[in-house]
C-alpha positions in Angstrom: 130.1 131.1 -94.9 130.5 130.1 -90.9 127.2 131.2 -89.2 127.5 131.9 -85.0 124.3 132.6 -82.8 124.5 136.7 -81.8 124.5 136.7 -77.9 123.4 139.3 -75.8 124.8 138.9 -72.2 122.5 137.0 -70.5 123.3 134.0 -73.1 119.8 134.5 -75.0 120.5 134.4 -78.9 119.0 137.3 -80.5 119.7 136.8 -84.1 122.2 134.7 -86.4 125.0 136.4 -87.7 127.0 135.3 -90.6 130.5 135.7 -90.7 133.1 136.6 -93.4 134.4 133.2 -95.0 137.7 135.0 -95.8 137.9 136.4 -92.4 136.6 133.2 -90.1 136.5 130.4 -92.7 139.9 130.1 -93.9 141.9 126.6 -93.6 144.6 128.2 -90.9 148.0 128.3 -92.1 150.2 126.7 -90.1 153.7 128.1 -91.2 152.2 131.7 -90.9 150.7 130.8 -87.3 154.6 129.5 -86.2 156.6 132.8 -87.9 154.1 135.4 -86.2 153.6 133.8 -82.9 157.6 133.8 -82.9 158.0 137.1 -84.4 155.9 138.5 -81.3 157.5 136.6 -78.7 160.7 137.9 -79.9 159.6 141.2 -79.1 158.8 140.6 -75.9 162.2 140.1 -74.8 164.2 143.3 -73.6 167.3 142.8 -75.2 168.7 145.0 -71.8 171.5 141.8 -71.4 175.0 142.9 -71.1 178.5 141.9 -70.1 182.0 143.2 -69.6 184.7 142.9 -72.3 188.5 143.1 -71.5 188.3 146.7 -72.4 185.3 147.2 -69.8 187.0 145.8 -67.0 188.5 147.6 -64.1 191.8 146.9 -64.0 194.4 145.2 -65.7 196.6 148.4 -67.4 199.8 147.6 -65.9 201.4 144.5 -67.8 201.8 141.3 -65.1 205.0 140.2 -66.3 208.2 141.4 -68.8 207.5 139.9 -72.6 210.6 137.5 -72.5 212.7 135.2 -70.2 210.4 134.3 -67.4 209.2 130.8 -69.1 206.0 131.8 -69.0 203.7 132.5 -71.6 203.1 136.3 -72.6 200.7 138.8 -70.8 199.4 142.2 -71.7 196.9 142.3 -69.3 195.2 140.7 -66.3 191.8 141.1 -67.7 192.6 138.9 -70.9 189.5 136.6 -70.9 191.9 133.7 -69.9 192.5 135.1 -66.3 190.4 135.1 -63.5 188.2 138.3 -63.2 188.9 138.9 -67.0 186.6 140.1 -69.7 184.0 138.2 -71.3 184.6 137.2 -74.9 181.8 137.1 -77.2 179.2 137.4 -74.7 175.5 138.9 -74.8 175.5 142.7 -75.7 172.5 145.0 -75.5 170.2 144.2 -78.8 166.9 144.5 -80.6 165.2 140.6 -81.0 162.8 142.2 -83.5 162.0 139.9 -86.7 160.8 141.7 -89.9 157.5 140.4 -90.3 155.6 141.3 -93.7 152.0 143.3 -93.8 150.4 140.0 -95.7 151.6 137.5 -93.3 150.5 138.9 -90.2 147.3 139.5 -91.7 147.3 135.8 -92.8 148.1 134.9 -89.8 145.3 136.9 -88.0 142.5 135.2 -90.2 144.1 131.8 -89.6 144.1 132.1 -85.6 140.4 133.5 -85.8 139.3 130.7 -88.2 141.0 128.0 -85.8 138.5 129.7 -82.9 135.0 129.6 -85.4 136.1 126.0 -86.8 136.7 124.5 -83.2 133.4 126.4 -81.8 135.5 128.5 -79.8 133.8 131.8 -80.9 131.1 133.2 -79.2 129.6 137.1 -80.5 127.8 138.7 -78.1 125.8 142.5 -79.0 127.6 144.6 -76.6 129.4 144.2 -72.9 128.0 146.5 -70.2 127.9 146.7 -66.7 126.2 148.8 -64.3 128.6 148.7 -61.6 132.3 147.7 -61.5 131.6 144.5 -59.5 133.3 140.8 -60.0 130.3 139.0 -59.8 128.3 141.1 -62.3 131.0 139.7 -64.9 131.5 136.4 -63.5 127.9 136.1 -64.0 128.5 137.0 -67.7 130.6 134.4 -67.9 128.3 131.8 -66.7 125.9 132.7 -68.7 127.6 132.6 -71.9 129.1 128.8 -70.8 132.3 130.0 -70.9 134.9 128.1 -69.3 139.1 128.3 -69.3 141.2 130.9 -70.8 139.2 133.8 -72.3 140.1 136.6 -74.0 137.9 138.9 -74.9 138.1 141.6 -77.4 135.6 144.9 -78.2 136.1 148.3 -80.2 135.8 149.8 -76.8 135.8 148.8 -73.7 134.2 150.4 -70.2 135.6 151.4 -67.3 133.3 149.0 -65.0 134.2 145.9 -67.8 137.6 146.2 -66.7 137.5 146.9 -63.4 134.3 143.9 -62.7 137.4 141.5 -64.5 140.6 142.6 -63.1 140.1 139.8 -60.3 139.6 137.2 -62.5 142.7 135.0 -63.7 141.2 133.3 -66.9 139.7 136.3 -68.5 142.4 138.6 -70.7 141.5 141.9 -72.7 142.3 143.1 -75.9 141.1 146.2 -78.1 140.4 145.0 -81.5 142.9 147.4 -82.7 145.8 145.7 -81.0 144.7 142.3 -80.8 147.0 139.6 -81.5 147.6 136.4 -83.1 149.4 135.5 -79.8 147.0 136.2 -77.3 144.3 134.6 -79.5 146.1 131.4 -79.6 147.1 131.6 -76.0 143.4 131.7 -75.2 140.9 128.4 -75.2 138.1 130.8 -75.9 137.4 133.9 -77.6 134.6 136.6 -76.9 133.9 139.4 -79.6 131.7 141.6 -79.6 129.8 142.8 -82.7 131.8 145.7 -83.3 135.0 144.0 -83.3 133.4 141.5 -85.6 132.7 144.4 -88.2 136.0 146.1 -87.7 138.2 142.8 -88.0 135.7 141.9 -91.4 136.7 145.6 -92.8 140.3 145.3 -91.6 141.0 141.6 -92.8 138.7 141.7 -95.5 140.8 142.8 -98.4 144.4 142.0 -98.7 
């Protein structure tokens, strides 16, 4: 079982805390990684994208020429996607990019993203993130004291008002509740903070298929 130092935020361990091997210790799965990271950045796109058939087009309900003897080849309308200022044929229509992702492969994929972390010593567990005041350098300190450095994304049951506000300023550091954390954002991060609570609740989530 993968064993991390419990942190409390000054960077001072204050106990060892072992972690569940089927939660933190799994050998990520790469094709599970690649189908959820794509499933979620699917649904990040709006799908508002439209365009204007012949039939949405102003115009064009008066026929531009008779059907025979001009030489010329037949014409209904002047909005046929041939002509200039015609419709669009088969062009992008308002749509849903959402891919149908099952319960047991996200999952999978959650435990391989958080095992990629504890493997690569990208984890650190601190006891609990509190801040007097809603200041940038009381959390910048954090920061420096942990030895954090890059992208960060940190992740808690609960988070307080002064932890997000102290943070807001900086660009590297992202948050997440544990309840809606994702296998995205963890892999778009180069470290990853949890606190004890999230630890627990991801263990009693993830733990059991």
């Amino acid at each position: 079982m993968p064993n991390v130092n419990l942190l409390n935020q000054a960077g001072s361990k204050v106990a060892d805390l072992t972690l569940s091997d089927y939660v933190f210790g799994i050998e990520p799965h790469q094709q599970a990684l690649y189908d959820v990271v794509n499933a979620q950045r699917a649904a990040m796109r709006h799908g508002t994208h439209d365009v204007k058939n012949r039939g949405e087009v102003s115009g064009g309900g008066k026929k531009p020429w008779r059907q025979k003897g001009t030489g010329r080849a037949r014409q209904g309308s002047t909005r046929s996607p041939q002509w200039r200022k015609g419709g669009v044929v088969f062009g992008p229509t308002p749509r849903s990019y959402a891919i149908k992702m099952n319960q047991k492969v996200r999952q999978l994929a959650l435990r391989s993203a958080l095992s990629y972390h504890t493997a690569n010593g990208q984890l650190i567990v601190v006891d609990a993130l509190n801040l007097d005041a809603p200041k940038t350098k009381l959390f910048q300190d954090v920061i420096t004291s942990l030895k954090i450095e890059g992208k960060t994304l940190v992740v808690a049951k609960d988070f307080g008002d002064n932890v997000i506000l102290a943070a807001r300023n900086i660009p590297t550091v992202a948050f997440s509740q544990v309840s809606h954390i994702s296998v995205y954002d963890i892999l778009n991060c180069r470290n990853l903070l949890l606190t004890k609570d999230a630890v627990e609740t991801l263990e009693e989530v993830l733990g059991n298929d």
